[in-house]
C-alpha positions, 0 to 999 in steps of 0.5 A: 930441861937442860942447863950448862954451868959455864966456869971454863975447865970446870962447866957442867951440865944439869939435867932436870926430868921426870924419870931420868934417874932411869936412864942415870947409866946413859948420862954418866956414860957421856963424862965418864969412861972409868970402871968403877962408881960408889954411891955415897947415901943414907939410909932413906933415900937408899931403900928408895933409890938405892937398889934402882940405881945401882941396877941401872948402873952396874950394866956398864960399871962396878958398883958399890955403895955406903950409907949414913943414917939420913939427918944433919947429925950425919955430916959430922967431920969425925964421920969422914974417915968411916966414907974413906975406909969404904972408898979404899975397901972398894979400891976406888981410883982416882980415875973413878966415879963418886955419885953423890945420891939424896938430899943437902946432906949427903951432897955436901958431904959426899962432895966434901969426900970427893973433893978430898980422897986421894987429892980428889975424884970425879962426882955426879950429884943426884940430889934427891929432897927438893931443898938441894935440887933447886940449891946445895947440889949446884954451885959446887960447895961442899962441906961437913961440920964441927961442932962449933958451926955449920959447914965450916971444914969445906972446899969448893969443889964442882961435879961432872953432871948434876941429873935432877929426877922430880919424881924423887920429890914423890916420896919425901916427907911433908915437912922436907917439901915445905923444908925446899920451899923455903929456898924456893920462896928465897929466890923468889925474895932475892931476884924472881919477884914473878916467882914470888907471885907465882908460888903465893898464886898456887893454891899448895904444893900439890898444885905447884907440883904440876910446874915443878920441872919449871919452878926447879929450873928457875932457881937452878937458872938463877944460882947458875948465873950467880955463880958463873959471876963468882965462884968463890963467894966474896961478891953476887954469889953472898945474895944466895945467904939470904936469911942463912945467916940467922939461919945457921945459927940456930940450927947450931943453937938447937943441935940441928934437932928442931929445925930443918935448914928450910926452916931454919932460913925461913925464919931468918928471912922474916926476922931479918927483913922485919929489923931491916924495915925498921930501919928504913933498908927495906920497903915497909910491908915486904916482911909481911909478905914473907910472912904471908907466904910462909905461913902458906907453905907451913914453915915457920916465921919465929922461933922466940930464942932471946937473940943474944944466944944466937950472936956467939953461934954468928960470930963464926959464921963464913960470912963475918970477914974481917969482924964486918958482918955481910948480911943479905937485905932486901930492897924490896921483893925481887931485889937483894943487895948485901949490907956491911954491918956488924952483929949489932945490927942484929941485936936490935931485935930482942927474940928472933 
């Protein structure tokens, strides 16, 4: 399967196949024509694919690598000047390749370094966890975070080529496949009500795993015309926040140690429809149908954090311009819209 993201002089193709990381090399090879490539990734993915890729690669150019310990804990900002020194170690070139290789993570931050060393250099994501093949490795943003808040030192900044290989998914942990269908159950919930029903019709992921070419080109299909309509994320594109507001903060309020960002979302989503339905702005029984398939898929719906604790980690979130918060809400299943209002709105529930 095969999609352009059309933003003019910045448009990219996405490729979606079982074992396509297999032929990486011929891929590159069509917007690359430099020399050299170095592979920015952790510690997991790279002893999985790590070795594969370079192999793959190192028949047509020089490559090197760097890898981080795999977790959230390493897209720290204070972590950026260790991936430069590496780049200039290697004497990468602004004429060469930086391939983005593993999961949300790496992908930001690995972008985040492209975006930035030497005013910027080429990149390839290869997302690897299913949480950034059906979102973070399309739309271009890149970031790291401080430790004030989540991804707030970004740019945006797109690939060449984004090459979604499924057969990744085959090693990831239990947990981080229930971490990505949060964001597949989120677009469900924002603009695909049939891929709502779809995914509640599978008995479980194994089952689902037999449409999952299909059900990772639909999200990707959906974030591409969102993003084709804004790029910069003032308009369409704040639909893709759905549930990431409350998401954010409390991956900030437990270090990014309890929650995965799937998670995370998940309750945000449930918690924030159940405030929006008790105030008449979303159809009565749709949080509950969130909940539903939430449950089905073992992610979590609640966290029982006094939400007080949580509006200080909001207040810093990218979506609060100009001291009017933008939250995402549902009509109902299938159809979102963003809502003016403030942090008050969310102070009307006790716990989160």
């Amino acid at each position: 399967m095969e999609m352009i993201v059309h933003l003019k002089d910045h448009s990219y193709p996405i490729y979606i196949q079982k074992g396509i990381l297999a032929h990486a090399d011929e891929k590159i090879s069509e917007i690359f024509h430099g020399r050299k490539i170095m592979i920015i990734s952790d510690d997991q993915v790279y002893s999985y694919y790590g070795d594969q890729l370079t192999q793959v690669l190192a028949g047509k150019f020089t490559v090197s690598h760097v890898v981080v310990p795999h977790g959230e804990q390493s897209k720290r900002f204070d972590i950026l000047p260790q991936l430069y020194q590496a780049c200039l170690d290697f004497q990468l070139t602004r004429t060469d390749l930086i391939v983005a290789l593993g999961g949300g993570v790496i992908g930001d931050m690995a972008g985040f370094v492209a975006s930035s060393y030497l005013r910027g250099v080429k990149l390839v994501q290869i997302p690897t966890s299913l949480l950034a093949q059906v979102d973070s490795s399309v739309g271009g943003k890149v970031a790291v975070d401080l430790p004030q808040g989540k991804n707030l030192v970004g740019a945006f900044y797109h690939p060449q080529m984004v090459l979604i290989d499924p057969l990744t998914l085959k090693t990831l942990d239990t947990r981080f496949i229930h971490d990505g269908l949060g964001e597949v159950i989120k677009y469900g919930c924002i603009k695909d009500r049939a891929l709502f029903d779809q995914l509640n019709d599978y008995q479980d992921f194994h089952e689902l795993y037999e449409d999952i070419d299909e059900i990772i080109y639909r999200c990707v299909d959906i974030k591409r015309d969102v993003v084709e309509k804004d790029q910069y994320d003032f308009g369409d594109r704040l639909l893709l926040n759905f549930g990431h507001t409350l998401g954010h903060a409390i991956e900030q309020y437990y270090h990014y140690e309890k929650y995965s960002h799937g998670e995370a979302v998940s309750i945000g989503m449930y918690q924030l429809s159940m405030i929006s339905e008790s105030e008449k702005l979303t159809k009565a029984g749709t949080s509950e149908k969130i909940k539903n398939i939430l449950i089905k898929y073992g992610l979590p719906y609640e966290c029982q954090v006094d939400t007080k604790e949580l509006l200080q980690a909001i207040s810093l979130d990218k979506k609060n311009i100009n001291n009017a918060l933008s939250l995402v809400l549902l009509k109902e299943i299938g159809d979102s819209y963003v809502y003016q209002t403030s942090q008050l709105f969310l102070s009307k529930k006790e716990r989160v």
